[in-house]
Structure formats: C-alpha cells, structure tokens
mmCIF file of the N, C-alpha and C atoms, coordinates in Angstrom:
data_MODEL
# 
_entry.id   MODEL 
# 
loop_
_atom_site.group_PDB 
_atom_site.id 
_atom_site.type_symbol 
_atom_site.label_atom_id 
_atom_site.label_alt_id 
_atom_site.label_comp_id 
_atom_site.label_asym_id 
_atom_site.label_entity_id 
_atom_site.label_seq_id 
_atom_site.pdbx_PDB_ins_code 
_atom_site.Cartn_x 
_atom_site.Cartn_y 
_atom_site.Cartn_z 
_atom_site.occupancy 
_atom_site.B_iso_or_equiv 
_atom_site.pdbx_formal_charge 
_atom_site.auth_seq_id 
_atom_site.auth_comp_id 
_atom_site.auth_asym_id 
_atom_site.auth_atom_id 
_atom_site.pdbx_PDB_model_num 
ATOM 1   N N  . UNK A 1 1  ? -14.306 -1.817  -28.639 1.00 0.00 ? 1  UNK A N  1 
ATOM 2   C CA . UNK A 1 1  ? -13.805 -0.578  -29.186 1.00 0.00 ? 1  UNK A CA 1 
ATOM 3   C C  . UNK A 1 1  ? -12.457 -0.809  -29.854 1.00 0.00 ? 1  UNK A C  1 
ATOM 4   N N  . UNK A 1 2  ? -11.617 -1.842  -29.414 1.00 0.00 ? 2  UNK A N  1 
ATOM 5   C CA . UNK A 1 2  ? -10.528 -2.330  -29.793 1.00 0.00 ? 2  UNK A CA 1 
ATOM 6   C C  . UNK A 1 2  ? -10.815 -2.793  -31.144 1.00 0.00 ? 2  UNK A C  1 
ATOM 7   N N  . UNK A 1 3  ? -11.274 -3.371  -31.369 1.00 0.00 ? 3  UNK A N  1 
ATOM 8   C CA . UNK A 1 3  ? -11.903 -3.782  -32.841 1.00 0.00 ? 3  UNK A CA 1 
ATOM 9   C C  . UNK A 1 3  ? -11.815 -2.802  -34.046 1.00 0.00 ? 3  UNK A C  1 
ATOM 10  N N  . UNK A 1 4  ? -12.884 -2.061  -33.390 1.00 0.00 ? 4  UNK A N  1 
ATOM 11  C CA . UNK A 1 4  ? -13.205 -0.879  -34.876 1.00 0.00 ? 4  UNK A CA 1 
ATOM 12  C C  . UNK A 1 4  ? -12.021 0.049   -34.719 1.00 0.00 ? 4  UNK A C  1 
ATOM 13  N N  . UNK A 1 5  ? -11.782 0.455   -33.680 1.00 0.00 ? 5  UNK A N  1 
ATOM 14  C CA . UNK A 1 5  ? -11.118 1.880   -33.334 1.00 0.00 ? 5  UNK A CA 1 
ATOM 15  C C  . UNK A 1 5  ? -9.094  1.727   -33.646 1.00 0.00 ? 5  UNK A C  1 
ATOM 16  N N  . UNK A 1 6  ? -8.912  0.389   -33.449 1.00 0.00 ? 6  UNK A N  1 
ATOM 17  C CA . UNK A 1 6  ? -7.316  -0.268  -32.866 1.00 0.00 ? 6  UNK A CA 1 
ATOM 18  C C  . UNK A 1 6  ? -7.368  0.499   -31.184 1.00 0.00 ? 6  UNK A C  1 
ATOM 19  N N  . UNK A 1 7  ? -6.668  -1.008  -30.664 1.00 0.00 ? 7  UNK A N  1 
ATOM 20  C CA . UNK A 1 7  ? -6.174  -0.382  -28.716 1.00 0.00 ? 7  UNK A CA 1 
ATOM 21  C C  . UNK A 1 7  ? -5.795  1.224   -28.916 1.00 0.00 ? 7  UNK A C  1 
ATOM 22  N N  . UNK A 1 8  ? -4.946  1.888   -29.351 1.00 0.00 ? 8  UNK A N  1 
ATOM 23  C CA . UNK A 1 8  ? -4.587  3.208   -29.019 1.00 0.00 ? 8  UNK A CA 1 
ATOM 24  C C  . UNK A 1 8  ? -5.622  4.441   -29.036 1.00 0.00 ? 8  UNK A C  1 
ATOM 25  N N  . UNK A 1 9  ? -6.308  4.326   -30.192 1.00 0.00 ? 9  UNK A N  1 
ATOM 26  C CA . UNK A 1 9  ? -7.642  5.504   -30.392 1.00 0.00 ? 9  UNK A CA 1 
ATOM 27  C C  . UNK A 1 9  ? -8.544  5.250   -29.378 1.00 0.00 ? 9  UNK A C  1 
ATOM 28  N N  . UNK A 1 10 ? -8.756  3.725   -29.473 1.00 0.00 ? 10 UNK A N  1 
ATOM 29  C CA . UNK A 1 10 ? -9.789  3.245   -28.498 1.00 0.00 ? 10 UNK A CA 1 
ATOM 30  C C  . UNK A 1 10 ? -9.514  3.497   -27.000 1.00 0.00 ? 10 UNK A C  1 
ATOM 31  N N  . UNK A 1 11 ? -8.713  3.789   -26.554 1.00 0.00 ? 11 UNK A N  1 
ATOM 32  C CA . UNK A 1 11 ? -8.324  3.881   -24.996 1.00 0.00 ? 11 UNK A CA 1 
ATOM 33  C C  . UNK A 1 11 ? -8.609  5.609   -24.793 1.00 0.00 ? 11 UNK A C  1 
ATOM 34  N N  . UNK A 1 12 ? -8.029  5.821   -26.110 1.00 0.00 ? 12 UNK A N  1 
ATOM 35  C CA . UNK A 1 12 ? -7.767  7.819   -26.145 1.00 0.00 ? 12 UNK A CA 1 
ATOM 36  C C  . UNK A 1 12 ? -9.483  8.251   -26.242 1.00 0.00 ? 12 UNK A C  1 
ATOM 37  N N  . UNK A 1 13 ? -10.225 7.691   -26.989 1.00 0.00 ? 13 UNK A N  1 
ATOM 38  C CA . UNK A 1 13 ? -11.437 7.742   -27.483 1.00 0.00 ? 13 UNK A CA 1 
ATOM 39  C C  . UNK A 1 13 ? -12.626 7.624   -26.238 1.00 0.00 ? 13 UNK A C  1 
ATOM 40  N N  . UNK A 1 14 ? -12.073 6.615   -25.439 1.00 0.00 ? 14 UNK A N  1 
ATOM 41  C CA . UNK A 1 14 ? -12.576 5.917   -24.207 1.00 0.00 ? 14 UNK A CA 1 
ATOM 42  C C  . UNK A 1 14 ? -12.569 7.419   -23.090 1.00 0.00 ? 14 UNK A C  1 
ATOM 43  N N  . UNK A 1 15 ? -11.325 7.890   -22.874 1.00 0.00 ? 15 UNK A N  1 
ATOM 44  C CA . UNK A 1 15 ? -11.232 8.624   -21.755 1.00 0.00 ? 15 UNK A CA 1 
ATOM 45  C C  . UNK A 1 15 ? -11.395 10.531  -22.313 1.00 0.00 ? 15 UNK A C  1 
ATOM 46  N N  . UNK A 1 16 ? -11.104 10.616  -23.370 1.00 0.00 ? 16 UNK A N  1 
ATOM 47  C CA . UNK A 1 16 ? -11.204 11.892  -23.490 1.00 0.00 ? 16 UNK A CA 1 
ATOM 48  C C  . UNK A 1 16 ? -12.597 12.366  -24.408 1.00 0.00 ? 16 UNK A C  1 
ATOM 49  N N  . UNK A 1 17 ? -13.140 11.642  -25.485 1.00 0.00 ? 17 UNK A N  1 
ATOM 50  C CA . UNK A 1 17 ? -14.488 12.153  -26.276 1.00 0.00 ? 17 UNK A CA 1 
ATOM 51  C C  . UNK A 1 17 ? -15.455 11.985  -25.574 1.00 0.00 ? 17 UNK A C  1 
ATOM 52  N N  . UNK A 1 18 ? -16.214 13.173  -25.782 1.00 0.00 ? 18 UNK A N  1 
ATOM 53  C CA . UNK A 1 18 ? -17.481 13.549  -24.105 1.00 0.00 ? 18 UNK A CA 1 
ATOM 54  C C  . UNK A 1 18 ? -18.900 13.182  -25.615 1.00 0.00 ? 18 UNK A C  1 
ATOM 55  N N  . UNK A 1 19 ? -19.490 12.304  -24.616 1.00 0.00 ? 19 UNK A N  1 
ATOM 56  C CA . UNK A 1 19 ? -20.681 12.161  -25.830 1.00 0.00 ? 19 UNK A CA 1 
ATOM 57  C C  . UNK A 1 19 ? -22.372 12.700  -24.907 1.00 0.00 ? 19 UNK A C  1 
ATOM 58  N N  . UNK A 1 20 ? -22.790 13.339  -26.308 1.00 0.00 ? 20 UNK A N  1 
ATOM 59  C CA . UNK A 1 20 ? -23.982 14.487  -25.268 1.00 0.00 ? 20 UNK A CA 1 
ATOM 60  C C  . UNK A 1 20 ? -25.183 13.317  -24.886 1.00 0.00 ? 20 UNK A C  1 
ATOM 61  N N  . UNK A 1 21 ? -24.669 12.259  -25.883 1.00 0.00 ? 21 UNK A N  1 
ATOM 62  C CA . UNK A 1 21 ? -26.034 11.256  -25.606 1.00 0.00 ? 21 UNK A CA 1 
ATOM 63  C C  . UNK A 1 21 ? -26.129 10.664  -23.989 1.00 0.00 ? 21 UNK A C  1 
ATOM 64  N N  . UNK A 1 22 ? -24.776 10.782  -24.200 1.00 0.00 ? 22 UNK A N  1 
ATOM 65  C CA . UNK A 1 22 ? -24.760 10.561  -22.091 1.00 0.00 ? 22 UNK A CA 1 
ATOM 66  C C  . UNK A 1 22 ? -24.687 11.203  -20.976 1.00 0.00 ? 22 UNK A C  1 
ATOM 67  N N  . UNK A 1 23 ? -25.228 11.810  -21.877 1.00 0.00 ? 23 UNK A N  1 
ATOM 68  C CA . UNK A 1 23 ? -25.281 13.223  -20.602 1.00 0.00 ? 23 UNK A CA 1 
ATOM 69  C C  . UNK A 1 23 ? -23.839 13.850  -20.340 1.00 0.00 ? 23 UNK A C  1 
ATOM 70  N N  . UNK A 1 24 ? -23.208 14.070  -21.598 1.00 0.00 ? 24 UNK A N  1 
ATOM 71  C CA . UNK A 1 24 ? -22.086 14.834  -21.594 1.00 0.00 ? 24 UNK A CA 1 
ATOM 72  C C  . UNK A 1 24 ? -20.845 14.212  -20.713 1.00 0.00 ? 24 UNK A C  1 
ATOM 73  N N  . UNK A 1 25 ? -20.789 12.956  -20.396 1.00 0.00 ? 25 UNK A N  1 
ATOM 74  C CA . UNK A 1 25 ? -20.064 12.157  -19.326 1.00 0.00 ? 25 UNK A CA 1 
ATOM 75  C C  . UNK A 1 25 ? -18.804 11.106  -21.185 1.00 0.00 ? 25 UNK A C  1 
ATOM 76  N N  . UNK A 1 26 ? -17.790 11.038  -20.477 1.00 0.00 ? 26 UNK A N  1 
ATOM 77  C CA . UNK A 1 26 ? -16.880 10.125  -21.718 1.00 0.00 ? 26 UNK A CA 1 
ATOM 78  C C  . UNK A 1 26 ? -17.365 8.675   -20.986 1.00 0.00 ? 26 UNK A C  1 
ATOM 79  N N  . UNK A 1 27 ? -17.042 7.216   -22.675 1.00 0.00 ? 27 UNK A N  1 
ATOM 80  C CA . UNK A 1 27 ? -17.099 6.277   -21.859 1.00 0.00 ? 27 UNK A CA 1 
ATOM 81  C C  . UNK A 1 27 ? -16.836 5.473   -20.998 1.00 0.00 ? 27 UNK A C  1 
ATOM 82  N N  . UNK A 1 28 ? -15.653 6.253   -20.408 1.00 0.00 ? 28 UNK A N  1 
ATOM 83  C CA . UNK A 1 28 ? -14.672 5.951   -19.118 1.00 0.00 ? 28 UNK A CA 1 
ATOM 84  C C  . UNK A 1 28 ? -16.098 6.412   -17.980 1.00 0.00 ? 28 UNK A C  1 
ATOM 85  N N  . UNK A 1 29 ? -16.255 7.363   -18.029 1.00 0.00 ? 29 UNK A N  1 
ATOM 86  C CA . UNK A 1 29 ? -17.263 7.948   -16.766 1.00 0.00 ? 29 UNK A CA 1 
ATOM 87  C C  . UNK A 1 29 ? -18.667 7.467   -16.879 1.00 0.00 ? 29 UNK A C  1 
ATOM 88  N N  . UNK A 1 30 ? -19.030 7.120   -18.043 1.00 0.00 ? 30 UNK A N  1 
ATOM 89  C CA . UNK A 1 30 ? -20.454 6.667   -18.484 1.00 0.00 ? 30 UNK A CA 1 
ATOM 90  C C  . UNK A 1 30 ? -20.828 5.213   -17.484 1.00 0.00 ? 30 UNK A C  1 
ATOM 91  N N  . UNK A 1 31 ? -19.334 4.337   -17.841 1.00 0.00 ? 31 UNK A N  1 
ATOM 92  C CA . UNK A 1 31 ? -19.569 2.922   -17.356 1.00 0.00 ? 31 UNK A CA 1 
ATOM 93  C C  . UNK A 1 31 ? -19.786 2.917   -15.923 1.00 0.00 ? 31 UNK A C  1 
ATOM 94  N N  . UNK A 1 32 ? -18.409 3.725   -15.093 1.00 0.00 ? 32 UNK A N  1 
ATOM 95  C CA . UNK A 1 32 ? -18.187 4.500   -14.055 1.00 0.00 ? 32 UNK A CA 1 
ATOM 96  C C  . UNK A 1 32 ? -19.838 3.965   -12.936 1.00 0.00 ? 32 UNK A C  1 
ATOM 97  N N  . UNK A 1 33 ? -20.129 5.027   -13.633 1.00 0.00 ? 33 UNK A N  1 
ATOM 98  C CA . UNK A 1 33 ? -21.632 5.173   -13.572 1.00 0.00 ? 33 UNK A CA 1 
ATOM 99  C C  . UNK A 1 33 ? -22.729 4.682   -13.498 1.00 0.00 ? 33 UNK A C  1 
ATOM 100 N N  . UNK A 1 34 ? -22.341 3.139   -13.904 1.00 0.00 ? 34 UNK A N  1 
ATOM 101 C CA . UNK A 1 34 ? -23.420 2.064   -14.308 1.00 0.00 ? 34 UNK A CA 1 
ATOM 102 C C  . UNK A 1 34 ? -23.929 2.086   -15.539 1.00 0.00 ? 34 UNK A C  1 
ATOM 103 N N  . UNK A 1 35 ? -23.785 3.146   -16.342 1.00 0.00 ? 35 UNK A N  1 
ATOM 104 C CA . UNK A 1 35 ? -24.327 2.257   -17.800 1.00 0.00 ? 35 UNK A CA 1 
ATOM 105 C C  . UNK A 1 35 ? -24.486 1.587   -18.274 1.00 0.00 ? 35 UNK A C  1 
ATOM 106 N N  . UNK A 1 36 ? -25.524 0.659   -19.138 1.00 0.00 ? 36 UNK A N  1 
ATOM 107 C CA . UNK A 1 36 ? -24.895 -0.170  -19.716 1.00 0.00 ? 36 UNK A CA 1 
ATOM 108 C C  . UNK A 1 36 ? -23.906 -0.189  -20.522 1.00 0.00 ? 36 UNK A C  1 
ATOM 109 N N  . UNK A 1 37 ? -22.902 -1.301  -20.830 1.00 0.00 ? 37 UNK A N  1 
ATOM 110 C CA . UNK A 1 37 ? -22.059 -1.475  -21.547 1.00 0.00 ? 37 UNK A CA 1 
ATOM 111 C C  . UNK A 1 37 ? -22.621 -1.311  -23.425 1.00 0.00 ? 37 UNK A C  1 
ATOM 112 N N  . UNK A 1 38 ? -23.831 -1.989  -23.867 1.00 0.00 ? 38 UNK A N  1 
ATOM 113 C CA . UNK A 1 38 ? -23.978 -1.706  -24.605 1.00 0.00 ? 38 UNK A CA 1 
ATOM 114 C C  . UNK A 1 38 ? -25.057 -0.575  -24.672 1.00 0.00 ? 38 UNK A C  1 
ATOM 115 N N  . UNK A 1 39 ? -25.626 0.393   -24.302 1.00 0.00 ? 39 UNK A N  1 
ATOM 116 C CA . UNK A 1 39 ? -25.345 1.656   -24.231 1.00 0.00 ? 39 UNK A CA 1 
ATOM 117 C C  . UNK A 1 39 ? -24.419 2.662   -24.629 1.00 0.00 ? 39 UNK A C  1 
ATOM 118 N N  . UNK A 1 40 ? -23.684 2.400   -23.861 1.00 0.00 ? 40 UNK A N  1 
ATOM 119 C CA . UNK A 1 40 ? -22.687 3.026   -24.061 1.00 0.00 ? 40 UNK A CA 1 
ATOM 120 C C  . UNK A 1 40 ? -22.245 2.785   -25.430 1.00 0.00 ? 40 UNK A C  1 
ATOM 121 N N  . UNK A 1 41 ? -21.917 1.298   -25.569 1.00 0.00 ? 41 UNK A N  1 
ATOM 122 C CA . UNK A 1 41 ? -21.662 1.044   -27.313 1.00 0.00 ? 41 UNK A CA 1 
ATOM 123 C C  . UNK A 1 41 ? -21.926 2.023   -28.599 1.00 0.00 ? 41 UNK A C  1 
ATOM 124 N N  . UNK A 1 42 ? -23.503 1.799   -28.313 1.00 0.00 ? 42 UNK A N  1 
ATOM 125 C CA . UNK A 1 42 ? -24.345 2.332   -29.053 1.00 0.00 ? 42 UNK A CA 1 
ATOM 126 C C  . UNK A 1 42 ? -24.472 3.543   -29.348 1.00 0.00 ? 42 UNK A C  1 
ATOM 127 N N  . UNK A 1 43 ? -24.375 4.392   -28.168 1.00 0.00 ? 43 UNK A N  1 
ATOM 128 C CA . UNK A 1 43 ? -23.666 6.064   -28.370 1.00 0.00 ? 43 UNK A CA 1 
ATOM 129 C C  . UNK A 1 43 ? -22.498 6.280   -28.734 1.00 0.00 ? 43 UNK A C  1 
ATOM 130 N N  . UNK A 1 44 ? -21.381 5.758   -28.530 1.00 0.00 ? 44 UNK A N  1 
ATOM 131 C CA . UNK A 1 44 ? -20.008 6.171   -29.267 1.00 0.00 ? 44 UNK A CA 1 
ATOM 132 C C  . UNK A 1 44 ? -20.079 5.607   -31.065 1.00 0.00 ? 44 UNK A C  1 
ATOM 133 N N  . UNK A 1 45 ? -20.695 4.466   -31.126 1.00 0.00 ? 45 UNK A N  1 
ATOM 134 C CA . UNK A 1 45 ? -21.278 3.929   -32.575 1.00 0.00 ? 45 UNK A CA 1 
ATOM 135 C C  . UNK A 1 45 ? -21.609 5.039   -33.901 1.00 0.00 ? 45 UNK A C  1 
ATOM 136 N N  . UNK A 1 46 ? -23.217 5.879   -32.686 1.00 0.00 ? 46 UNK A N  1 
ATOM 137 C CA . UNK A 1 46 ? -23.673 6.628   -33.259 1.00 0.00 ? 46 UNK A CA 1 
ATOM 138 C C  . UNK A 1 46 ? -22.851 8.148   -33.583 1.00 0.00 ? 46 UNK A C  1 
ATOM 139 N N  . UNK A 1 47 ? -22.311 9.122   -32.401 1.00 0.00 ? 47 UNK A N  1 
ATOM 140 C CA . UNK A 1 47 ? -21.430 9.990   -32.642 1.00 0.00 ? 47 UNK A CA 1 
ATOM 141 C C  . UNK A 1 47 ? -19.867 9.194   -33.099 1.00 0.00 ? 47 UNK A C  1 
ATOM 142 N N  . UNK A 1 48 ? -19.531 8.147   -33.734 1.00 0.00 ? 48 UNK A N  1 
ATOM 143 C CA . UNK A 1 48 ? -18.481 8.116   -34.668 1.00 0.00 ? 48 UNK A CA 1 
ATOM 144 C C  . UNK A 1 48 ? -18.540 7.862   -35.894 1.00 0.00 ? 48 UNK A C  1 
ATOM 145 N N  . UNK A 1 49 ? -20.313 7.387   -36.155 1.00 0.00 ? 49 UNK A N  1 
ATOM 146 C CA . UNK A 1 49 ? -20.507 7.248   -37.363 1.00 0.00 ? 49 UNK A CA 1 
ATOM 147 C C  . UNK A 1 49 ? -20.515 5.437   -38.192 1.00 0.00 ? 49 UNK A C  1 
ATOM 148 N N  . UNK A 1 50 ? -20.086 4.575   -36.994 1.00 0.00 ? 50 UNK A N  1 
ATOM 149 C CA . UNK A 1 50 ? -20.148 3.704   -37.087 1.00 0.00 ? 50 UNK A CA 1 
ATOM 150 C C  . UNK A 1 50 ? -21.312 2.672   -37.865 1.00 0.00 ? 50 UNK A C  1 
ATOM 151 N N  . UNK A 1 51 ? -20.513 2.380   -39.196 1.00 0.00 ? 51 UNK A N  1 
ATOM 152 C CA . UNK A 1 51 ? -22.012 1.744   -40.055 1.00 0.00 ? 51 UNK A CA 1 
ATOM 153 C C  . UNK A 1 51 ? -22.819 0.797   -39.365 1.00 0.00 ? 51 UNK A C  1 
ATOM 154 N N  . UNK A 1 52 ? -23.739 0.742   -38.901 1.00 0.00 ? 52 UNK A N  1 
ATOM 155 C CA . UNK A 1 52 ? -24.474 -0.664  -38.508 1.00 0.00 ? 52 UNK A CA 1 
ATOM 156 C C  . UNK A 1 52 ? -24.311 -2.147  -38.202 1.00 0.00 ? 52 UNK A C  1 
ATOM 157 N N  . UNK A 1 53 ? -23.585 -2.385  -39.613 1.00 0.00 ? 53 UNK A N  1 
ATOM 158 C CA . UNK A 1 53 ? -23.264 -3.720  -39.848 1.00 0.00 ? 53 UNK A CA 1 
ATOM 159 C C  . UNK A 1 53 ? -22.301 -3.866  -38.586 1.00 0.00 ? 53 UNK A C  1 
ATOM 160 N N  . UNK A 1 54 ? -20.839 -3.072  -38.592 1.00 0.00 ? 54 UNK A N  1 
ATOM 161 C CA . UNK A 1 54 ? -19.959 -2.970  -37.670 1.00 0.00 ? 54 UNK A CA 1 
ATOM 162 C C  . UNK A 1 54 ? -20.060 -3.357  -36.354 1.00 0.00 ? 54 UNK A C  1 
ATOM 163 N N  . UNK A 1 55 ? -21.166 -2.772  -35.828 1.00 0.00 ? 55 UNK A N  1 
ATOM 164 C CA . UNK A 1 55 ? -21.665 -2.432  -34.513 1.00 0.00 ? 55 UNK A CA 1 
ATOM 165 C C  . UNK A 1 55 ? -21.730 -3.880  -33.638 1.00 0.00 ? 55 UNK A C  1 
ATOM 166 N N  . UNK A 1 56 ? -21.671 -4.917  -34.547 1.00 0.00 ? 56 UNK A N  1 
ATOM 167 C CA . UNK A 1 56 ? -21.418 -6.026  -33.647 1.00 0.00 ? 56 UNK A CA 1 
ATOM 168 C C  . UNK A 1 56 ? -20.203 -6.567  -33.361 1.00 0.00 ? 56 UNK A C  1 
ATOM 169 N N  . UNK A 1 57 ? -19.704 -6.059  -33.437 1.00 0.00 ? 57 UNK A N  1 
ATOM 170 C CA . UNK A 1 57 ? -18.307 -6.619  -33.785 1.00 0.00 ? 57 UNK A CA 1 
ATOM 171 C C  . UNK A 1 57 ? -17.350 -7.421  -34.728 1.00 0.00 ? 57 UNK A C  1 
ATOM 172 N N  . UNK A 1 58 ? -16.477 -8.435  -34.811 1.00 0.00 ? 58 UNK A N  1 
ATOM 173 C CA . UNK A 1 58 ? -16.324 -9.289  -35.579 1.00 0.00 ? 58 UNK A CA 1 
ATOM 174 C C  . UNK A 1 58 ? -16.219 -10.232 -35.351 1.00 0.00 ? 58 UNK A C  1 
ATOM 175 N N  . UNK A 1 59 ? -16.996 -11.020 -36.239 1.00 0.00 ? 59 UNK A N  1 
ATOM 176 C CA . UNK A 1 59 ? -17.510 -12.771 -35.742 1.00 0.00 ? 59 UNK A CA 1 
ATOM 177 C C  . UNK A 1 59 ? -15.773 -13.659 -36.213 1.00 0.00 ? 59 UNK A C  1 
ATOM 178 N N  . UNK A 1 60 ? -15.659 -14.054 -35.046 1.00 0.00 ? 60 UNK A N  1 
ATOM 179 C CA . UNK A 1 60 ? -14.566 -14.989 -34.970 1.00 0.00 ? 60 UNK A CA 1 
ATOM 180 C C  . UNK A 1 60 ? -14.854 -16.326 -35.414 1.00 0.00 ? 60 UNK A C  1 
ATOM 181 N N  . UNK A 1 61 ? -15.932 -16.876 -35.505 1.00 0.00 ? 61 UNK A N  1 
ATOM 182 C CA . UNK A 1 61 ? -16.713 -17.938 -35.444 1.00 0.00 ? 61 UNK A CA 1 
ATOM 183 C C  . UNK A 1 61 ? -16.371 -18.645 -36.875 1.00 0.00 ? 61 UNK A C  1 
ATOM 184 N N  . UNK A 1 62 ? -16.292 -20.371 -36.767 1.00 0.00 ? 62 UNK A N  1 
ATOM 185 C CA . UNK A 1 62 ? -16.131 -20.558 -37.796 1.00 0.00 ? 62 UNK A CA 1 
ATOM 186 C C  . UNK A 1 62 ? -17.651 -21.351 -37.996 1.00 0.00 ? 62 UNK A C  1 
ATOM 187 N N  . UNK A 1 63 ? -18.145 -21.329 -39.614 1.00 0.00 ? 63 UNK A N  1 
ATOM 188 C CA . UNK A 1 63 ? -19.025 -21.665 -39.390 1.00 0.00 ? 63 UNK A CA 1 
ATOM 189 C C  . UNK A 1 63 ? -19.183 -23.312 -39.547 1.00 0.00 ? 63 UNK A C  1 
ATOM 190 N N  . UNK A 1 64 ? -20.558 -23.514 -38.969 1.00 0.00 ? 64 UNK A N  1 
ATOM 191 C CA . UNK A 1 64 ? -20.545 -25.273 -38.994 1.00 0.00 ? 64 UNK A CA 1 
ATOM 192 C C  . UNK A 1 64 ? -20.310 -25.697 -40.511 1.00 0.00 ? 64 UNK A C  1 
ATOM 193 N N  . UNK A 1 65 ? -19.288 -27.053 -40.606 1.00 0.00 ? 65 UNK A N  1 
ATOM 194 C CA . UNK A 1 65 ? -18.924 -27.539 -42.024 1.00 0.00 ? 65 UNK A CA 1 
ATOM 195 C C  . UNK A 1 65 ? -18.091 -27.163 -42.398 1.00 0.00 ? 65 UNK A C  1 
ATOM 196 N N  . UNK A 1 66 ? -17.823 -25.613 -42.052 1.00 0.00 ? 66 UNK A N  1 
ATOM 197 C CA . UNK A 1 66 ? -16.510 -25.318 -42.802 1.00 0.00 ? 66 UNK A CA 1 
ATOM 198 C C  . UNK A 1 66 ? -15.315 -25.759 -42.037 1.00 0.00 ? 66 UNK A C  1 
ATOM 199 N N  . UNK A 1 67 ? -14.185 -25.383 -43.193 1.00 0.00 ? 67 UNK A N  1 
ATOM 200 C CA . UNK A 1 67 ? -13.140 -25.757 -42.589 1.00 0.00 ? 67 UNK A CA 1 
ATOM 201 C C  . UNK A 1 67 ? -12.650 -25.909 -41.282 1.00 0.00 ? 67 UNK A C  1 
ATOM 202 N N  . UNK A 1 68 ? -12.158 -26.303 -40.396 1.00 0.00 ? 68 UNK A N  1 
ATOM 203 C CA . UNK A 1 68 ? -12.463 -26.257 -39.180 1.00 0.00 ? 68 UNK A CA 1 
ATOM 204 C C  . UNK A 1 68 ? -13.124 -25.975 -38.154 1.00 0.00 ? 68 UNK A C  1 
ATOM 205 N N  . UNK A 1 69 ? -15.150 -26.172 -38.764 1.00 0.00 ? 69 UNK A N  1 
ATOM 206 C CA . UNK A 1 69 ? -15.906 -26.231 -37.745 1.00 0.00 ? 69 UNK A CA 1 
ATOM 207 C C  . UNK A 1 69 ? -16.089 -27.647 -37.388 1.00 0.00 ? 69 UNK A C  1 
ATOM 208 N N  . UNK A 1 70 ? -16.932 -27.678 -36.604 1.00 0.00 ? 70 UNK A N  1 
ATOM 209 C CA . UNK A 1 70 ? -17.500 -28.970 -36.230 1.00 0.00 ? 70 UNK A CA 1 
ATOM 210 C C  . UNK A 1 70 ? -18.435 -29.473 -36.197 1.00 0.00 ? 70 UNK A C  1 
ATOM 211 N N  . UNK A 1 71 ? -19.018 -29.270 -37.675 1.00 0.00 ? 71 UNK A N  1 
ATOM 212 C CA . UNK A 1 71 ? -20.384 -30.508 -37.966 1.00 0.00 ? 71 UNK A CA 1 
ATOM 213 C C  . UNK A 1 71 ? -19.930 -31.830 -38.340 1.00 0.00 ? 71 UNK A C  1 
ATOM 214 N N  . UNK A 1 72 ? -20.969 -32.606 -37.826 1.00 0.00 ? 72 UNK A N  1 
ATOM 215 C CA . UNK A 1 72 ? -20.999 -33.767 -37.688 1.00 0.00 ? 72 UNK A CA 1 
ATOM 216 C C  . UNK A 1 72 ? -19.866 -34.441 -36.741 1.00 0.00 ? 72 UNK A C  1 
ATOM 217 N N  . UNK A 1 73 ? -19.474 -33.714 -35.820 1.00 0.00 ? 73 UNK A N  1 
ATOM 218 C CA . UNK A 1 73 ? -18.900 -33.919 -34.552 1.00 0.00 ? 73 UNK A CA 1 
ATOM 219 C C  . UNK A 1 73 ? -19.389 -34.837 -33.640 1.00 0.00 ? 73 UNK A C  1 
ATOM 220 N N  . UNK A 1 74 ? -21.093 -33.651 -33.409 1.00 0.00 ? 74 UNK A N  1 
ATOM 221 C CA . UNK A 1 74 ? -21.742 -34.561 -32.618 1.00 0.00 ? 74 UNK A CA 1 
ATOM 222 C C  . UNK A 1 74 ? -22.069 -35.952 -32.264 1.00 0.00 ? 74 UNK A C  1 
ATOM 223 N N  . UNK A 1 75 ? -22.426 -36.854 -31.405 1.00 0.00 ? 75 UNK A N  1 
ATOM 224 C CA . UNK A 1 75 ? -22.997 -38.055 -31.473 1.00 0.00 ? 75 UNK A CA 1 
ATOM 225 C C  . UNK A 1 75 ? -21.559 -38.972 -31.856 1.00 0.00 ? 75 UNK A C  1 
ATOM 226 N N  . UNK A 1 76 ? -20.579 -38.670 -32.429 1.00 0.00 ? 76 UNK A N  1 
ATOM 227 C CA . UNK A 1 76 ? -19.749 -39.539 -33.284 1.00 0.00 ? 76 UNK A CA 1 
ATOM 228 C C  . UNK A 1 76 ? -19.394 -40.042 -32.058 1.00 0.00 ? 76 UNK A C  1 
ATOM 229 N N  . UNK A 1 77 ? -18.818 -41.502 -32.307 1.00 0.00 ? 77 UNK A N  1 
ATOM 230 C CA . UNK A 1 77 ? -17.655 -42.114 -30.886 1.00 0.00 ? 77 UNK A CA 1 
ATOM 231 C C  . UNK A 1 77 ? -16.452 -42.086 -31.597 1.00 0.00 ? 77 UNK A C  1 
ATOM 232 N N  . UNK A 1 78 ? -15.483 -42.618 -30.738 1.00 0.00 ? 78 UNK A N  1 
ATOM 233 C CA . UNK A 1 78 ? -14.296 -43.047 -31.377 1.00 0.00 ? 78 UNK A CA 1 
ATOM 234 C C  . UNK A 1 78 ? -14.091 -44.233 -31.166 1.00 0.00 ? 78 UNK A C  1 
ATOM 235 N N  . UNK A 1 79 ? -13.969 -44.831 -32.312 1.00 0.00 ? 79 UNK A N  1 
ATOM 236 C CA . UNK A 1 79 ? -13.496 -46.533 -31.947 1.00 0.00 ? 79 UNK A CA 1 
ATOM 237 C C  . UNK A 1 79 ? -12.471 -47.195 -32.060 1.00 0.00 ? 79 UNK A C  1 
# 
C-alpha cells in the first residue's frame, strides 16, 4: 500500500476507509480477522480504482544481462 498510496495515505487509508467488499470491516480489521493479505489487496485496488497493471506492485528486479544483473554468472569460477 506504501507503494501506490505513499506511507501516510496508506496507514490513514489502512485504518479508517471501510470497504463493503469486506463486509464493511477497514484493512486494519479485515487482516485482524484472517483475511487474506491479498484479498484484502484486491478490494482496496478495486474501491480505489487502482489500474491493473499497478496491482502488483513495483518490480525492483533487475533484469538478467542488464546492467547489473547476473547473467552469465552462473557456472563461472574464479581463477
């Protein structure tokens, strides 16, 4: 939630917006509860309007080859 939202909305967002998909419970009380985590995701996603793509978060990842990934890492020794 930190991601899309920034820490401050996301904490405010967390404890005070009541979503009906969960049975009217916020996602402070949802988790509470046992929800799943992505559940829960997925309903605050949907009542904020959150495009799709978003919904996974953001890939930190660098990819293999590029600049500081690590293809052709594998197998190598050092001699």
């Amino acid at each position: 939630m930190d991601d899309e939202f920034g820490a401050a909305y996301a904490g405010s967002l967390a404890r005070d917006h009541v979503l009906g998909a969960l049975g009217n419970r916020t996602v402070v009380q949802a988790l509470a509860d046992g929800e799943p985590p992505r559940a829960v995701w997925e309903a605050i996603c949907v009542d904020m309007d959150v495009p799709p793509e978003r919904r996974l978060g953001r890939d930190t990842r660098v990819a293999r080859g590029a600049q500081g990934g690590q293809a052709g890492q594998a197998g190598r020794s050092s001699r």
